[in-house]
C-alpha positions as CSV (number, residue, x, y, z in Angstrom):
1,X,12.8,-6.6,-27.6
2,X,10.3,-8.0,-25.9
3,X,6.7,-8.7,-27.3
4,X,3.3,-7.5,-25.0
5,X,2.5,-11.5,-25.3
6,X,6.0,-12.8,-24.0
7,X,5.7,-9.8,-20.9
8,X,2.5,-11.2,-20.2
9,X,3.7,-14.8,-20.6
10,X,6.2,-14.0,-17.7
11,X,3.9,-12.0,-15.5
12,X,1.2,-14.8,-15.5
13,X,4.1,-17.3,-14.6
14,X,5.3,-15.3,-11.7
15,X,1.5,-14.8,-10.2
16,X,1.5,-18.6,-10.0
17,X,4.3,-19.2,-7.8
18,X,2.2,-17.3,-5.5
19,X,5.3,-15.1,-4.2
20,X,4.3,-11.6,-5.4
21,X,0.6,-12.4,-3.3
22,X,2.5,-13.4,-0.4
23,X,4.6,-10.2,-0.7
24,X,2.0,-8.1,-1.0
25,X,0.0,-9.2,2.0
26,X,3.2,-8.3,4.0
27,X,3.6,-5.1,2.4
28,X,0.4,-4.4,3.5
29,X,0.5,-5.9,6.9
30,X,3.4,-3.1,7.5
31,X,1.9,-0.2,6.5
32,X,-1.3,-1.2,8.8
33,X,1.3,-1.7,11.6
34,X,2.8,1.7,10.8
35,X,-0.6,3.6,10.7
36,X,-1.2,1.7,14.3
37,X,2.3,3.2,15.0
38,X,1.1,6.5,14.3
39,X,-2.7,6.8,15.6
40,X,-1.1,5.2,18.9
41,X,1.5,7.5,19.6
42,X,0.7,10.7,17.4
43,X,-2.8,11.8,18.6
44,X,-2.5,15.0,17.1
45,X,-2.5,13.7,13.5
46,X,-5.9,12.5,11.7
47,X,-4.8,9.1,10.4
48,X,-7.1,8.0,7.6
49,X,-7.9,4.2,6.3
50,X,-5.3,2.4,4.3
51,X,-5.9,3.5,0.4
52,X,-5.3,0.2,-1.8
53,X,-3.9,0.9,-4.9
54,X,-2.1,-1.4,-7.5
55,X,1.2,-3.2,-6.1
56,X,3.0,0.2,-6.1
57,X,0.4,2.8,-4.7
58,X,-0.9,1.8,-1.2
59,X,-0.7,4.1,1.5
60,X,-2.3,6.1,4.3
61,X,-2.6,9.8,4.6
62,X,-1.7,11.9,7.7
63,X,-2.9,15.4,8.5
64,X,-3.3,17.8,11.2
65,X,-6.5,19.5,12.3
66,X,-5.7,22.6,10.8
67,X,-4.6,21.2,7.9
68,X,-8.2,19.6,7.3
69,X,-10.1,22.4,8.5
70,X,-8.6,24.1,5.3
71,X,-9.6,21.5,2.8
């Protein structure tokens, strides 16, 4: 079993080769081009700002004007 230290060890190494940054940014870059996708050719749905999160949790929320009206 692995120790915290040796996990950690590994994680800094990967963040220097610089691929999970790079990844990231394109990740991102998508789901901006999606929400474009979506406030472009879906009108009817309130599109919000993209929500940063940690490397698994970034997104963008969608919802009709009914559906906000409500809370």
């Amino acid at each position: 079993m692995k120790t915290l230290n040796k996990r950690i060890e590994e994680y800094t190494q990967q963040l220097q080769q610089g691929e999970i940054q790079i990844a990231y940014k394109e990740i991102l870059a998508f789901i901006d081009k999606l929400r474009a996708a979506f406030i472009k050719k879906c009108p009817y749905y309130d599109v919000s700002s993209i929500y940063q999160g940690y490397l698994d949790i970034s997104y963008f929320s969608l919802s009709t004007k009914s559906l906000k009206d409500k809370g």
